[in-house]
C-alpha positions as CSV (number, residue, x, y, z in Angstrom):
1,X,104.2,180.6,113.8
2,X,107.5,182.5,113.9
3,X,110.0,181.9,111.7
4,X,112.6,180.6,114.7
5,X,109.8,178.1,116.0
6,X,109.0,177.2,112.1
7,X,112.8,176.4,111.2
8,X,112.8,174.4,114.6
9,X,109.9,172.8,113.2
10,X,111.7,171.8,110.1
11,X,115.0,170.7,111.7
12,X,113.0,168.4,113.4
13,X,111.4,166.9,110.9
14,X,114.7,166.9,109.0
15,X,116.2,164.6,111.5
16,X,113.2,162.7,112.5
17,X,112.0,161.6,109.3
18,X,114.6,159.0,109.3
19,X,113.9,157.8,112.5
20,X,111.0,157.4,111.4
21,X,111.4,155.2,108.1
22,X,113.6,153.1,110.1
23,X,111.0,152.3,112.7
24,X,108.2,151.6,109.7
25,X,110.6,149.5,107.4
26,X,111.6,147.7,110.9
27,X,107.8,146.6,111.3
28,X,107.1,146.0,108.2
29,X,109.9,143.6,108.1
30,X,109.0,142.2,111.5
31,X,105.3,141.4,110.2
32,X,107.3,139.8,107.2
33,X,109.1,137.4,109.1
34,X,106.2,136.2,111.8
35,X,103.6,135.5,108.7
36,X,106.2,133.5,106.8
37,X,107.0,131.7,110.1
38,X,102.9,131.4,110.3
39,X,102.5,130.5,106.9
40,X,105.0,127.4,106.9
41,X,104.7,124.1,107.1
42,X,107.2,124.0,110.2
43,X,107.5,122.8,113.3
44,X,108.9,125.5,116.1
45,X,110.5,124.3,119.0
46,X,110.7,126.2,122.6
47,X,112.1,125.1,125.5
48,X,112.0,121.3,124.4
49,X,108.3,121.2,123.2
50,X,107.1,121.4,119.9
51,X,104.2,124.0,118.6
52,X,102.6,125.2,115.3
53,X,103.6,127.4,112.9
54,X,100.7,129.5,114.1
55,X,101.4,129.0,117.9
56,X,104.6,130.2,117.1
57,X,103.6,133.6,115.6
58,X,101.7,134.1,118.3
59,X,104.3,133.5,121.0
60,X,106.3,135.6,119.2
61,X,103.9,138.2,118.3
62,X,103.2,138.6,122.4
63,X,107.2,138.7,123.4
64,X,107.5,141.6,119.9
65,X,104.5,143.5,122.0
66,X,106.2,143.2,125.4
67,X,109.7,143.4,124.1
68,X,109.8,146.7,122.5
69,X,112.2,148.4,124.6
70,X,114.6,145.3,123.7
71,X,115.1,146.0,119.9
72,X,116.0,148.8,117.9
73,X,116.3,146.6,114.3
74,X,114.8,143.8,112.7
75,X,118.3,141.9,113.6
76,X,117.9,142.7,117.0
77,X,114.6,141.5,117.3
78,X,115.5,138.2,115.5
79,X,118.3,138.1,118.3
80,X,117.1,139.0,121.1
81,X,113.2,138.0,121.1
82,X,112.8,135.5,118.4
83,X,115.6,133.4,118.6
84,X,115.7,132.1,122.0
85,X,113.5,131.3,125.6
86,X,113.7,134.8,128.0
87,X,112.5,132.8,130.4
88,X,115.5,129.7,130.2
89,X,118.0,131.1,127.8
90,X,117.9,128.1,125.8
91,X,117.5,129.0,121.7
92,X,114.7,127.8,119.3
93,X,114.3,125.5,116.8
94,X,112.4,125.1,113.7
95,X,111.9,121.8,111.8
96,X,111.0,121.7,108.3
97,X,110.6,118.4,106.5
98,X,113.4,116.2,107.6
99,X,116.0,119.5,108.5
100,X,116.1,121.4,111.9
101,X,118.1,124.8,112.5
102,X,117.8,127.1,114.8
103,X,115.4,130.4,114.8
104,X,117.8,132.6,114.8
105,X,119.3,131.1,111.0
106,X,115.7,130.4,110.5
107,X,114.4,134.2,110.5
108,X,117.8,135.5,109.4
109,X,117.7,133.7,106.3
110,X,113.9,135.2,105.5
111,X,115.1,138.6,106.5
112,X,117.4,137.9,103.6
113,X,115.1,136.7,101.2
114,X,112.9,139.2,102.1
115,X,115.2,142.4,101.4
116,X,116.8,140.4,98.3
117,X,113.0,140.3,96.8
118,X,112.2,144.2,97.8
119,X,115.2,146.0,98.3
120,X,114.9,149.0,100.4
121,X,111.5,149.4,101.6
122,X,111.9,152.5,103.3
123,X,110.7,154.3,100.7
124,X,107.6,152.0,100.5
125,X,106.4,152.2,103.5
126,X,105.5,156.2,104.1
């Protein structure tokens, strides 16, 4: 390789590599958030019917598949796919025990607890 084609090589990865971090901390993060939502003993709410923690995962693991070009960020997914119907606008719930809040809050505050328990992952996750 010549030495203009290797130091184009390089720049590339220079400015890449970020890119790159960003995209692997996002879906680690984004696994994060639809286990927990899996794992709980909650109740999700969509469009006025009421479904499984598991069934609620799933949904959401189908619209995170078709969605991609939607999101950019963990927040954005929570935003714009997990938090509310793309079909009738109308936001999601999820009911645990006696207290009901919507997704949006829901996944937010696991985002939080998630990042508060392992910091920046970035590093983590190459």
């Amino acid at each position: 390789m010549n030495r203009i084609a290797s130091n184009l090589v390089c720049a590339m990865i220079f400015v890449l590599a970020p890119i790159i971090g960003a995209a692997e901390t996002m879906n680690v993060e984004i696994d994060y958030l639809l286990e927990t939502v899996a794992e709980s003993d909650c109740t999700f709410i969509r469009n006025g019917k009421e479904y499984a923690a598991i069934a609620a995962r799933d949904h959401l693991q189908m619209k995170r598949e078709r969605g991609r070009k939607y999101y950019e960020s963990t927040e954005q997914f929570i935003d714009r796919i997990a938090s509310k119907s793309s079909w009738s606008g109308k936001p999601y719930t999820i009911r645990c025990a006696d207290t009901e809040i919507t997704a949006s809050e829901w996944f937010t505050r696991a985002l939080a607890d998630f990042r508060a328990k392992n910091g920046d992952i970035a590093g983590l996750v190459h």
